[in-house]
C-alpha positions as CSV (number, residue, x, y, z in Angstrom):
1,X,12.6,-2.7,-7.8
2,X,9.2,-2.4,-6.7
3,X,8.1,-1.4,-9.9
4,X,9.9,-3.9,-11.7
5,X,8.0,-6.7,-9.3
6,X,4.3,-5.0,-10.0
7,X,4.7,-5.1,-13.7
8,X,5.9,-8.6,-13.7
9,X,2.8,-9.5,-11.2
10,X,0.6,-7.7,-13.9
11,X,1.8,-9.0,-16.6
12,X,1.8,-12.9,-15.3
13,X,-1.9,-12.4,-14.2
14,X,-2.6,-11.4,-17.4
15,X,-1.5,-14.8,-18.8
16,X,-3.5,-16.6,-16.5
17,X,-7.0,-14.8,-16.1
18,X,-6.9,-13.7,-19.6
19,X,-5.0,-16.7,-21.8
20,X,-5.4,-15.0,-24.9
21,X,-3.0,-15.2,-27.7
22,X,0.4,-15.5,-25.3
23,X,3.9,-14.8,-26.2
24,X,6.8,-15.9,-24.3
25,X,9.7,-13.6,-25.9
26,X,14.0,-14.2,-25.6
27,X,14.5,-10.1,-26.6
28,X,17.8,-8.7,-27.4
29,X,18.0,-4.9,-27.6
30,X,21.1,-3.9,-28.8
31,X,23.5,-1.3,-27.4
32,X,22.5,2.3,-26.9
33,X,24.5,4.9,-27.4
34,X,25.4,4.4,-23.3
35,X,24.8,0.9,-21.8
36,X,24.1,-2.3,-24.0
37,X,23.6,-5.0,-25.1
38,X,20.6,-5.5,-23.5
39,X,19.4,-9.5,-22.7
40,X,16.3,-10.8,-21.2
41,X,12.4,-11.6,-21.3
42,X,9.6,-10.1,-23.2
43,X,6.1,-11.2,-22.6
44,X,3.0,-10.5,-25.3
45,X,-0.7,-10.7,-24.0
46,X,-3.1,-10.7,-26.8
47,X,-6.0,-7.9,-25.5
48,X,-8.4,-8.3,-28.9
49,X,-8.3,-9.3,-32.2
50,X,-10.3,-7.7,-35.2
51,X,-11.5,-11.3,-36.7
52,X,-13.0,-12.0,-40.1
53,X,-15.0,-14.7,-40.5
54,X,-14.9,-16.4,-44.4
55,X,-16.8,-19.4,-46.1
56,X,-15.7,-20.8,-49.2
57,X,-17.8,-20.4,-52.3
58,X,-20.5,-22.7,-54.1
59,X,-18.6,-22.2,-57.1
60,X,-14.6,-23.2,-56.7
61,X,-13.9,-20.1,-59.4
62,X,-15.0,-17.6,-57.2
63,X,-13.2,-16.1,-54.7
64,X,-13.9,-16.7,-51.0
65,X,-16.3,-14.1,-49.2
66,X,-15.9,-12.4,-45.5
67,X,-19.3,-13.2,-44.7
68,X,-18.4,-11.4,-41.1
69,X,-16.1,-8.9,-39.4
70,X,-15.8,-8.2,-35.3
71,X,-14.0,-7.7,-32.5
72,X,-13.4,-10.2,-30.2
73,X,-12.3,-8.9,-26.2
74,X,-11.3,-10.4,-23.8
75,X,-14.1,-12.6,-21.5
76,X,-14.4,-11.6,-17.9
77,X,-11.5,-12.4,-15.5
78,X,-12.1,-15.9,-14.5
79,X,-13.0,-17.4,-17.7
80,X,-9.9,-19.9,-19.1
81,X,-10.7,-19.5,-22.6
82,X,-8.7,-18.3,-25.4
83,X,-9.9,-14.2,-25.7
84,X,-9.1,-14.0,-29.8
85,X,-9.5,-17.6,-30.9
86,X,-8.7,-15.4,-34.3
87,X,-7.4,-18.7,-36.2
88,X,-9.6,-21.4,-37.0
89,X,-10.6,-23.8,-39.6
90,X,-13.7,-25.7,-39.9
91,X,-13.9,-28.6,-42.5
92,X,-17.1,-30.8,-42.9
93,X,-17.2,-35.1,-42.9
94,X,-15.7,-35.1,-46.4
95,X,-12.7,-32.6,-45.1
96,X,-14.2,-29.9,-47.5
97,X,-13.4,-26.8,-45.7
98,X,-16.8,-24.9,-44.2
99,X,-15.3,-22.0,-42.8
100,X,-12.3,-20.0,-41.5
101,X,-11.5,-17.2,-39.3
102,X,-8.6,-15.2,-39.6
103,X,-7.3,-12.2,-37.1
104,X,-7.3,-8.6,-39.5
105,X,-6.0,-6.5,-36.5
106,X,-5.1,-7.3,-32.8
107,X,-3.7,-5.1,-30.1
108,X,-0.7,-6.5,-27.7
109,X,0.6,-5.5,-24.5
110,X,4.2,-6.4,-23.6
111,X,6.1,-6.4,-20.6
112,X,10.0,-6.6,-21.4
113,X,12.9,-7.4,-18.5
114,X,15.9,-6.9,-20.0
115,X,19.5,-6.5,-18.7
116,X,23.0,-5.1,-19.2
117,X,25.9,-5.4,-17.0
118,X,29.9,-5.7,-17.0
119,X,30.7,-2.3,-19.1
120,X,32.9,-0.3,-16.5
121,X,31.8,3.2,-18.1
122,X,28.0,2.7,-16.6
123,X,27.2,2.0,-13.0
124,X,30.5,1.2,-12.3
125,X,30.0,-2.2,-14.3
126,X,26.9,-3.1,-12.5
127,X,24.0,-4.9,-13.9
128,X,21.8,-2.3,-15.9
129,X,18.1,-3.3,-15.9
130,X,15.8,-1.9,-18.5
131,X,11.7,-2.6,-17.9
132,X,9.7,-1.3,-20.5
133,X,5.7,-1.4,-20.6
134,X,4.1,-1.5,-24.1
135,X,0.8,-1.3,-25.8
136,X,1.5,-2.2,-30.0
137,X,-0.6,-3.3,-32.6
138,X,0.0,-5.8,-35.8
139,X,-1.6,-6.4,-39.1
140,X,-1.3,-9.2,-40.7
141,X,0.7,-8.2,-44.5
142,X,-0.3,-11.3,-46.6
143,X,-3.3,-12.5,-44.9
144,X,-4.9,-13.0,-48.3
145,X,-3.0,-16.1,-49.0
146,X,-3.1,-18.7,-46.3
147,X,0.5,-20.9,-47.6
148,X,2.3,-17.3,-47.5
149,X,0.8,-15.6,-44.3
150,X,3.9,-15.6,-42.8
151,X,4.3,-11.7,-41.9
152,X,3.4,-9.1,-39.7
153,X,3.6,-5.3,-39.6
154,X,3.0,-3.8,-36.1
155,X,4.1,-0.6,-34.0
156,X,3.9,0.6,-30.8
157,X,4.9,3.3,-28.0
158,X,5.1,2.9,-23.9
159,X,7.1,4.0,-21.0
160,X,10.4,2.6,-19.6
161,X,12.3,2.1,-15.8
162,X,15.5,2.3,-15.7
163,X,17.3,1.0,-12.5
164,X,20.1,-0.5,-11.1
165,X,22.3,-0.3,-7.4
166,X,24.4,2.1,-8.4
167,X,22.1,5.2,-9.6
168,X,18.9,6.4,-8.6
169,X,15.8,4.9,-11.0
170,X,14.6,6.9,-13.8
171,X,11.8,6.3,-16.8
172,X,10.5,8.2,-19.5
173,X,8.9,7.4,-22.9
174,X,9.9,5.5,-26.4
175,X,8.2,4.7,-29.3
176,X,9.0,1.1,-32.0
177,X,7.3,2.6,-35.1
178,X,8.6,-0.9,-36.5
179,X,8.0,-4.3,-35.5
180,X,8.1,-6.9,-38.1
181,X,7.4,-10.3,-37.5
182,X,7.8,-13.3,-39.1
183,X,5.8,-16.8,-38.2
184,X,4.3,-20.0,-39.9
185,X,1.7,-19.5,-42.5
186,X,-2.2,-19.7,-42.0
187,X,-1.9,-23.6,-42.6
188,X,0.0,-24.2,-40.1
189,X,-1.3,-22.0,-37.5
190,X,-4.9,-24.1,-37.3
191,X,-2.8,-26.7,-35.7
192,X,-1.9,-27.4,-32.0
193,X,1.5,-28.5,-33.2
194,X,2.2,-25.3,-34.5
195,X,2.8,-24.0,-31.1
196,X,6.1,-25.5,-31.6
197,X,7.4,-23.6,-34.6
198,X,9.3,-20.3,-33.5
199,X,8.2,-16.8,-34.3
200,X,11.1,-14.2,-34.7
201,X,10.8,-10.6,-34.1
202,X,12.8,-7.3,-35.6
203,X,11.9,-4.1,-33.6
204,X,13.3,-0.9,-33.9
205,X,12.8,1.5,-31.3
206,X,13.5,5.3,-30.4
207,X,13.5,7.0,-27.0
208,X,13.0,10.7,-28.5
209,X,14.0,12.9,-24.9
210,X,17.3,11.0,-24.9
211,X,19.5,10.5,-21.7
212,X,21.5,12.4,-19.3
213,X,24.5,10.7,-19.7
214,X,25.5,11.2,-15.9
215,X,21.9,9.3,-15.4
216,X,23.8,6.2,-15.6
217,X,26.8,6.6,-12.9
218,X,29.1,7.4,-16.2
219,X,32.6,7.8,-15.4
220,X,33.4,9.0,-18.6
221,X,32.5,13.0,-18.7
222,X,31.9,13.2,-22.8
223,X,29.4,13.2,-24.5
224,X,27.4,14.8,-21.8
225,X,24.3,14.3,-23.4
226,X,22.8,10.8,-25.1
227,X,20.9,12.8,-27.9
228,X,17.5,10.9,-29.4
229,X,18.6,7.5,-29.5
230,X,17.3,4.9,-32.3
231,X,18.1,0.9,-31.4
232,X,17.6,-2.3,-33.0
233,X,15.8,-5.3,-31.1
234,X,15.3,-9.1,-32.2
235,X,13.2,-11.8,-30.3
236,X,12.0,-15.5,-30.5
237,X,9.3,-16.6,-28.9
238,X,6.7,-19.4,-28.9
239,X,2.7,-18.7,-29.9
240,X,0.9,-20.6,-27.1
241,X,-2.9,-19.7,-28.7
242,X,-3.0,-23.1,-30.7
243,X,-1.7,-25.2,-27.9
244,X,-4.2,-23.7,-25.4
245,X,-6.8,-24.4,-27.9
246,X,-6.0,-27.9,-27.9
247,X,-6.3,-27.7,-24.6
248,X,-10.0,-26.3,-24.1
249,X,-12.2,-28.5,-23.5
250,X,-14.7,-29.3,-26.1
């Protein structure tokens, strides 16, 4: 339990002295081949962002240029400014757009609390709870065209706890060589009122050692073993980067 408490405190100072690109996540990772389904929270902090910068050309023919490409990191702790900032748009007097930036790469780390109970074969039907720490990093897959930018490819690999009152704690490693995401287009996204559109998640995850099946209190003696395991997760969650944008002041 004191494990579970540090990551959460970790991961909520991370949303305030670092309000980078923030993802408040409702996760759902189905059920293993012991306990599941699996409900609960799953919270995204945006560490950097590889960032192209483009201007529109003289000639409307031609094709827009990346005039720049860096990483943006994170500002010291103590700074309440948005650490990517990796979509923008910049239109002149006329509305004649001047410039955009738009994120190439960016590397996530996630915190997910999720929770099984009421299956009498694990922990006696106690509540199961599954904490998982997790570096990942996306790619946008049509960030050439801003009116279809609308998904991502990512993957990612981290540790996991699991606990509960009726067995001793135990953790190990997985890895979610999938994560597919789909969101509102470029267009949109420039827009503090985007912040209210939805993003929706598909994960799929492996925990390659497997589980001891007596690991979870199992009252059923077969199979002994939970063999390498491969589940499917799906999330919603809410981008607050555009909001806290808005919110910046100017």
């Amino acid at each position: 339990m004191r494990r579970i408490s540090a990551i959460g405190l970790c991961s909520l100072l991370l949303q305030v002295v670092v309000p980078s690109q923030a993802h408040a996540w409702w996760d759902i990772i189905e059920q293993l081949s012991g306990p599941g389904r699996f409900y609960g929270w799953d919270m995204q902090v945006r560490l950097l962002c590889l960032v192209d910068t483009i201007k529109p050309p003289a000639d409307p023919t031609q094709k827009p240029q990346v005039v720049a490409t860096k990483f943006v990191i994170p500002p010291p702790i103590g700074i309440i400014i948005s650490a990517c900032q990796a979509e923008s748009e910049t239109k002149d007097e006329k509305g004649n757009i001047t410039e955009q930036k738009k994120r190439r790469l960016s590397v996530d780390l996630g915190a997910r609390f999720v929770w099984a109970k009421d299956n009498p074969e694990f922990a006696d039907g106690g509540r199961i709870s599954l904490t998982t720490l997790e570096p990942s990093v996306s790619v946008p897959l049509l960030g050439k065209f801003e009116r279809a930018d609308i998904l991502d490819y990512g993957f990612g690999a981290g540790v996991y706890w699991f606990s509960s009152t009726e067995f001793p704690s135990f953790n190990g490693a997985f890895l979610e060589p999938i994560r597919l995401e789909l969101h509102a287009p470029f267009k949109w996204r420039v827009h503090g009122w985007s912040a209210a559109i939805p993003r929706a998640r598909f994960g799929l995850m492996v925990f390659p050692a497997g589980f001891e099946r007596a690991a979870f209190d199992a009252t059923s003696p077969l199979p002994l073993r939970i063999s390498r395991d491969w589940v499917r997760n799906f999330a919603l969650d809410f981008d607050l980067e555009p909001l806290m944008k808005y919110l910046q002041p100017r």
